[in-house]
N, CA, C and O atoms as a GROMACS GRO file, in nm:
protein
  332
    1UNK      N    1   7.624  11.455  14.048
    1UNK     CA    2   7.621  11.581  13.976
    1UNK      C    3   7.542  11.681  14.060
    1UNK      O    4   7.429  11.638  14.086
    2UNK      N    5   7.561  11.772  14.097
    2UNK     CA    6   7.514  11.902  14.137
    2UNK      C    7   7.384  11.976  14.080
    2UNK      O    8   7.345  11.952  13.966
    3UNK      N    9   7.330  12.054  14.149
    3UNK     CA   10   7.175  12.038  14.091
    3UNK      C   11   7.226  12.148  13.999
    3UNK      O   12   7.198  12.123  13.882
    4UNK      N   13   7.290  12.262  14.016
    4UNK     CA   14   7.292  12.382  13.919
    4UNK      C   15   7.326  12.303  13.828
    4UNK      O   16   7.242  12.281  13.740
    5UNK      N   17   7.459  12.238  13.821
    5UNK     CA   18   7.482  12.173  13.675
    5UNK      C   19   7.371  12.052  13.605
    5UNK      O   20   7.365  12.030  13.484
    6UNK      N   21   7.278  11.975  13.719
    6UNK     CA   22   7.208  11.925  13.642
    6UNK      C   23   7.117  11.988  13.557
    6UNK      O   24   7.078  11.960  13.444
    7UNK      N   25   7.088  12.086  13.643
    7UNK     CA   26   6.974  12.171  13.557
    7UNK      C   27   7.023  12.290  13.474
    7UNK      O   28   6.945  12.381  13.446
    8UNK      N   29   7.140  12.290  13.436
    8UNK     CA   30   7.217  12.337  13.310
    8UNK      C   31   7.226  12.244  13.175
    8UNK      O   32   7.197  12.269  13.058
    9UNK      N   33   7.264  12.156  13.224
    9UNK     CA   34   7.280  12.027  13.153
    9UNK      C   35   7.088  12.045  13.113
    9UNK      O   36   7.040  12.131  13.040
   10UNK      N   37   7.023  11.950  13.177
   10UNK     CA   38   6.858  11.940  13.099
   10UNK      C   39   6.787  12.060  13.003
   10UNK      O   40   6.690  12.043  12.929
   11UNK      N   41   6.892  12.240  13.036
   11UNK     CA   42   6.806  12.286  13.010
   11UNK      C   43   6.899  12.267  12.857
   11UNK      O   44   6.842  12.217  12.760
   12UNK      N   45   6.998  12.298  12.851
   12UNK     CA   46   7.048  12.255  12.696
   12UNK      C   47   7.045  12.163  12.644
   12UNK      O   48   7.093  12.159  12.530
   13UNK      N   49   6.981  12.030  12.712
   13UNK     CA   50   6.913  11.943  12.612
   13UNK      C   51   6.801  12.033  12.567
   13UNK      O   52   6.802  12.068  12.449
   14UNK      N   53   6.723  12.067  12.632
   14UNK     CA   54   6.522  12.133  12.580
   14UNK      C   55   6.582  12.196  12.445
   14UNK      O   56   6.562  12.148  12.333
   15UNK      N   57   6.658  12.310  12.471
   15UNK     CA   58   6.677  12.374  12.405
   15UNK      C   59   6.780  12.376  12.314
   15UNK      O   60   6.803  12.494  12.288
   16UNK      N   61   6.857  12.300  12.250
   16UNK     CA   62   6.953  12.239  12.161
   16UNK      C   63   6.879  12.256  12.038
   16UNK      O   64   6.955  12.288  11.947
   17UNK      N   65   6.741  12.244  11.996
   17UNK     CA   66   6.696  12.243  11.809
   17UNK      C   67   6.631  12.366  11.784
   17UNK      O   68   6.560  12.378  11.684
   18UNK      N   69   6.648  12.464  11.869
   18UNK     CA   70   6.632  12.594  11.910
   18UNK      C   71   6.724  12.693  11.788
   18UNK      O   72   6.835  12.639  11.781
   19UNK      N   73   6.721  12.776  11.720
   19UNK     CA   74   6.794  12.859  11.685
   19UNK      C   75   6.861  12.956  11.824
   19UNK      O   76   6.796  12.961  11.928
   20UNK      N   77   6.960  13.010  11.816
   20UNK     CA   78   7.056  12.984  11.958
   20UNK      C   79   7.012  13.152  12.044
   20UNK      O   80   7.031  13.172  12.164
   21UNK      N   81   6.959  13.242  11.959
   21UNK     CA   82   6.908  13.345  12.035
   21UNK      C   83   6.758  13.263  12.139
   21UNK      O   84   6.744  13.264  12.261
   22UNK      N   85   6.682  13.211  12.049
   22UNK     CA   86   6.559  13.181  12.054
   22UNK      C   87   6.559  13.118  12.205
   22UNK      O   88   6.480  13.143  12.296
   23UNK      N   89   6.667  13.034  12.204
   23UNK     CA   90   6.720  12.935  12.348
   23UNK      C   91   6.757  13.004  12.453
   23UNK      O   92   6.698  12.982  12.559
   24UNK      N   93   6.875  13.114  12.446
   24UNK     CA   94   6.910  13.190  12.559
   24UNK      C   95   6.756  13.250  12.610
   24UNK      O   96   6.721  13.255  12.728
   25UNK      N   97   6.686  13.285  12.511
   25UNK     CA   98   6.561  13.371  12.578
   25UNK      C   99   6.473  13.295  12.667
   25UNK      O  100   6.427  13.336  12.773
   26UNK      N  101   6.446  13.135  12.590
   26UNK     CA  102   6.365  13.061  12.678
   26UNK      C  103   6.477  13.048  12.779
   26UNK      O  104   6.433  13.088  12.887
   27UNK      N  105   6.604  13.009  12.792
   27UNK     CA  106   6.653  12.988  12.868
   27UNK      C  107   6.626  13.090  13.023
   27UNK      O  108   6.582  13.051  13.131
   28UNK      N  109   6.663  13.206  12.989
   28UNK     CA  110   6.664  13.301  13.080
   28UNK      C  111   6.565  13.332  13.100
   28UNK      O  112   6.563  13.384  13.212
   29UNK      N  113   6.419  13.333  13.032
   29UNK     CA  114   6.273  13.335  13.040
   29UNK      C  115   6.199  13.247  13.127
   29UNK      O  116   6.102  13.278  13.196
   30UNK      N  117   6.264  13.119  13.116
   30UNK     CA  118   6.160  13.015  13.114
   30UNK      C  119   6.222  12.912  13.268
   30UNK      O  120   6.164  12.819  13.322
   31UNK      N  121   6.332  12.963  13.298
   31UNK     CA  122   6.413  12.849  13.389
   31UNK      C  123   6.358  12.871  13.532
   31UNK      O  124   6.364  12.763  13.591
   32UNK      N  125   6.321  12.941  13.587
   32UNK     CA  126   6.201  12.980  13.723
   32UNK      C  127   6.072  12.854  13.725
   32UNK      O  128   6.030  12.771  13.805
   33UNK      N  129   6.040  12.899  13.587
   33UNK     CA  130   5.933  12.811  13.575
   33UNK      C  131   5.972  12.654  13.550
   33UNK      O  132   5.911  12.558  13.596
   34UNK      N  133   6.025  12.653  13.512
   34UNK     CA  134   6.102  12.526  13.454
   34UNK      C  135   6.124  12.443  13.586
   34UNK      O  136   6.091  12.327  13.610
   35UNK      N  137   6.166  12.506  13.639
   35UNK     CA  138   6.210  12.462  13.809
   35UNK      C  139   6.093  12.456  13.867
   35UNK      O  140   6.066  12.343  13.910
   36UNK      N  141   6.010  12.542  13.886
   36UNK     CA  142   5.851  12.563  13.958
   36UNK      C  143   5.761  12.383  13.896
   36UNK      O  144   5.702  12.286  13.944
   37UNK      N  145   5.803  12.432  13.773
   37UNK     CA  146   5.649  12.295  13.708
   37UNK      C  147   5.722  12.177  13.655
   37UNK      O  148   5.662  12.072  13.635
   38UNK      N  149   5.851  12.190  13.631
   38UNK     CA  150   5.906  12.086  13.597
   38UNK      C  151   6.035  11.997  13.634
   38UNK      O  152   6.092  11.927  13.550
   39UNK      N  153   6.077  12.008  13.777
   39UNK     CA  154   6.156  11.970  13.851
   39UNK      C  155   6.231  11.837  13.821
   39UNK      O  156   6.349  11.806  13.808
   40UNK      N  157   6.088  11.757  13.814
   40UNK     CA  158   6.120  11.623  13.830
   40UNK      C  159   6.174  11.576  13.687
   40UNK      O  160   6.253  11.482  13.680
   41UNK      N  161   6.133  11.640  13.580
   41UNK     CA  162   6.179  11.606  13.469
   41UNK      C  163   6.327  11.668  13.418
   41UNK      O  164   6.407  11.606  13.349
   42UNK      N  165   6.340  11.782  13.459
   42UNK     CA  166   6.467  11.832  13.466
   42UNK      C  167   6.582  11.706  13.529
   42UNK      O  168   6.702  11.708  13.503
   43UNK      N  169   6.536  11.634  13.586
   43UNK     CA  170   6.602  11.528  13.653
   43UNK      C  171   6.676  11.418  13.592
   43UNK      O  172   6.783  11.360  13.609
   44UNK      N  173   6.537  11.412  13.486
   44UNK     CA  174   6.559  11.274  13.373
   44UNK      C  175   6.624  11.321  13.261
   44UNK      O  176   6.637  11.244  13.166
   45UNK      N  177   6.677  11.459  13.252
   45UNK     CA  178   6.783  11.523  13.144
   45UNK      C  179   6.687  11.469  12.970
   45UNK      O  180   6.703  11.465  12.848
   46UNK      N  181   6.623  11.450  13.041
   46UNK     CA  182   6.516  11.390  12.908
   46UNK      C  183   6.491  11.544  12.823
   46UNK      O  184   6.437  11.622  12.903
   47UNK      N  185   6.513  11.609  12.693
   47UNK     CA  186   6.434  11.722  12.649
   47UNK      C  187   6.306  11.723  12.632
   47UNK      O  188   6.228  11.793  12.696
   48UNK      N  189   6.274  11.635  12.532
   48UNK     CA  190   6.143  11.607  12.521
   48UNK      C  191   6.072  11.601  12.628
   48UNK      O  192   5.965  11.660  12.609
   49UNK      N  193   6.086  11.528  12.804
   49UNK     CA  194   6.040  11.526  12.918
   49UNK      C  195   5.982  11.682  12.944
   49UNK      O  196   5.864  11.716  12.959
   50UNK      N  197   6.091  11.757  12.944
   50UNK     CA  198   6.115  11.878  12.972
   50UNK      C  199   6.018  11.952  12.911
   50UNK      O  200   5.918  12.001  12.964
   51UNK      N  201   6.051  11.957  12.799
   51UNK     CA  202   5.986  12.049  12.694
   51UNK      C  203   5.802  12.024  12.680
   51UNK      O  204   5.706  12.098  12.660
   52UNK      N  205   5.820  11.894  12.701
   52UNK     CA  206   5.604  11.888  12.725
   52UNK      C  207   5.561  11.920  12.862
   52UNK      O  208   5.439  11.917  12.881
   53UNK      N  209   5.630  11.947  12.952
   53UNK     CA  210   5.641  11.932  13.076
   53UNK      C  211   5.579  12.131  13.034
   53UNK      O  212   5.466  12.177  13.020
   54UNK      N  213   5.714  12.195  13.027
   54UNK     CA  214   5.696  12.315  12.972
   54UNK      C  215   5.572  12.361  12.878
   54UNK      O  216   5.532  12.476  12.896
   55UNK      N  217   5.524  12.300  12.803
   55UNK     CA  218   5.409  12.306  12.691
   55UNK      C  219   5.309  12.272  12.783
   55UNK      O  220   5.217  12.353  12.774
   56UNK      N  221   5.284  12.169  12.885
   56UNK     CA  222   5.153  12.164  12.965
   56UNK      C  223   5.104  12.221  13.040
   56UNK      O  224   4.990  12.214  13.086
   57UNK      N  225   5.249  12.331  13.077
   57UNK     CA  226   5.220  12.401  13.223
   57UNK      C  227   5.210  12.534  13.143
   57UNK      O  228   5.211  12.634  13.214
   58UNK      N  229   5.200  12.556  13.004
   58UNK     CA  230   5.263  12.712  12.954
   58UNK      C  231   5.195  12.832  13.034
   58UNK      O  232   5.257  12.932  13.070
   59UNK      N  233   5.032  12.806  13.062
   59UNK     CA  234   4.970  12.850  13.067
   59UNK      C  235   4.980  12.944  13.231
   59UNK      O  236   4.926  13.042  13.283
   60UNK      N  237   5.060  12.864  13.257
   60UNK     CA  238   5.067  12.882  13.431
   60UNK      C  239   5.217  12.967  13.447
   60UNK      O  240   5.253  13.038  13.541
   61UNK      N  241   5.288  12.933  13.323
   61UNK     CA  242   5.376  13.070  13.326
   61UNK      C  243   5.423  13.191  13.318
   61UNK      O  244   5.325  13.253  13.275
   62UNK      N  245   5.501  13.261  13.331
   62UNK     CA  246   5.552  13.400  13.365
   62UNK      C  247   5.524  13.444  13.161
   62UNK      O  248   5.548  13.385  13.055
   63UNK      N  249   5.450  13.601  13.205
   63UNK     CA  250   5.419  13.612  13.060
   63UNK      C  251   5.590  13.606  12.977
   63UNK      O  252   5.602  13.550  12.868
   64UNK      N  253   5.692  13.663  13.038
   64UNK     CA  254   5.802  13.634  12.982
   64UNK      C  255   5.855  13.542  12.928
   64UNK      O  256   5.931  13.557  12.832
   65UNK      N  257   5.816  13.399  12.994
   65UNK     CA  258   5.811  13.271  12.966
   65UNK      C  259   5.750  13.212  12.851
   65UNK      O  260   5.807  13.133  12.776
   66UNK      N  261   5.602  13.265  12.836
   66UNK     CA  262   5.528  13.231  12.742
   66UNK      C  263   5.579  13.339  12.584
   66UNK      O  264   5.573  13.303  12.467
   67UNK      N  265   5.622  13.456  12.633
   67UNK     CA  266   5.672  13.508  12.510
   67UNK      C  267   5.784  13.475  12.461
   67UNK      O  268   5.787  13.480  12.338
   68UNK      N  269   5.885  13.440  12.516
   68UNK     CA  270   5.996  13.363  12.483
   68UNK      C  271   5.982  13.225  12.428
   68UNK      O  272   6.044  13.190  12.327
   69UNK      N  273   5.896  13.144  12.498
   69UNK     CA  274   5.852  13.024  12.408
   69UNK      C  275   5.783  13.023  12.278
   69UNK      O  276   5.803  12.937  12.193
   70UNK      N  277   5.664  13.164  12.259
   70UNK     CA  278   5.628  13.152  12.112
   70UNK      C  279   5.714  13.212  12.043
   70UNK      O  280   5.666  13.234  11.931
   71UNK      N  281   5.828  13.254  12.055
   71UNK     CA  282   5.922  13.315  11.958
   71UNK      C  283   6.025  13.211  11.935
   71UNK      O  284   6.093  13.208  11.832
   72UNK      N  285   6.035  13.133  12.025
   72UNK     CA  286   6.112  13.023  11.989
   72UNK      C  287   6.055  12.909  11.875
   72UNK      O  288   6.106  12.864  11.773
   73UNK      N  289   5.902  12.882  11.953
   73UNK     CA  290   5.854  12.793  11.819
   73UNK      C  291   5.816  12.867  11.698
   73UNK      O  292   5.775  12.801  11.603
   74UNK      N  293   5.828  13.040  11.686
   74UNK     CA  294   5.764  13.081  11.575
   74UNK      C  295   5.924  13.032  11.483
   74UNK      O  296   5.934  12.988  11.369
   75UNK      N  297   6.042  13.063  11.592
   75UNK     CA  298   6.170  13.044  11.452
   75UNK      C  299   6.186  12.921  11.399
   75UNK      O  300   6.230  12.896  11.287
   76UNK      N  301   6.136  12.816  11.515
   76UNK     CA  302   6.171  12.668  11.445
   76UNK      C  303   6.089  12.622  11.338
   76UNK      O  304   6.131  12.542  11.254
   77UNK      N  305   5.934  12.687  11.338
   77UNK     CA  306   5.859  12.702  11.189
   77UNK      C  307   5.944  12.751  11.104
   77UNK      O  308   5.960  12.686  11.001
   78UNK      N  309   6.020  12.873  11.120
   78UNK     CA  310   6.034  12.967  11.025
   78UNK      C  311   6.161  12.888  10.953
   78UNK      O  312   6.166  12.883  10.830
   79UNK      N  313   6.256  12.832  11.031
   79UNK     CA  314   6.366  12.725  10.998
   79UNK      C  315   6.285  12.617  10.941
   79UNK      O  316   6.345  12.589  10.838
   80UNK      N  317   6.185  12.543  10.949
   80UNK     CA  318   6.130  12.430  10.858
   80UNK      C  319   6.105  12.503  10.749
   80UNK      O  320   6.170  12.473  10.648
   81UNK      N  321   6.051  12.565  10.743
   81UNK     CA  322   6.013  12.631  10.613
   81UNK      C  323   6.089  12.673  10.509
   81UNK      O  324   6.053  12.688  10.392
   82UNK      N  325   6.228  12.698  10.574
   82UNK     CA  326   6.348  12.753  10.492
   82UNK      C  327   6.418  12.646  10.437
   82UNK      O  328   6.507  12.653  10.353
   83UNK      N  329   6.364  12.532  10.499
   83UNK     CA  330   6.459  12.404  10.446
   83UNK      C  331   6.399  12.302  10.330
   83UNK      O  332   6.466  12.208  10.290
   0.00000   0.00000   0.00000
């Protein structure tokens, strides 16, 4: 498999329980970094890999990155809550 498509593939695992705006944003926000801090896990198509991978490094990311990620976890609260 090809790296663009692998790392298409891992990033729509991360982002699959995402409400689907919330995802394009991390997506297009967050995939620099994603690549920068989390390479190797992008690898293992693992989300969860991914996604703590992303949560450990937040701090070290692009403020775009980090604003796109708290709007993502503010909707997946906001979706528990509705359910």
């Amino acid at each position: 498999m090809s790296k663009p498509v692998m790392i298409l593939a891992a990033t729509a695992l991360l982002l699959s329980a995402a409400p689907l705006s919330a995802q394009d944003n991390v997506r297009e926000a967050c995939m620099p970094d994603i690549r920068q801090f989390c390479s190797a896990e992008l690898g293992t198509f693992s989300r969860e890999k991914v996604r703590a991978c992303l949560i450990k490094n937040i701090r070290e990311t692009s403020p775009a990155c980090q604003a796109a990620a708290k709007a993502q976890r503010d909707a997946e609260r906001s979706k528990k809550r509705e359910s």
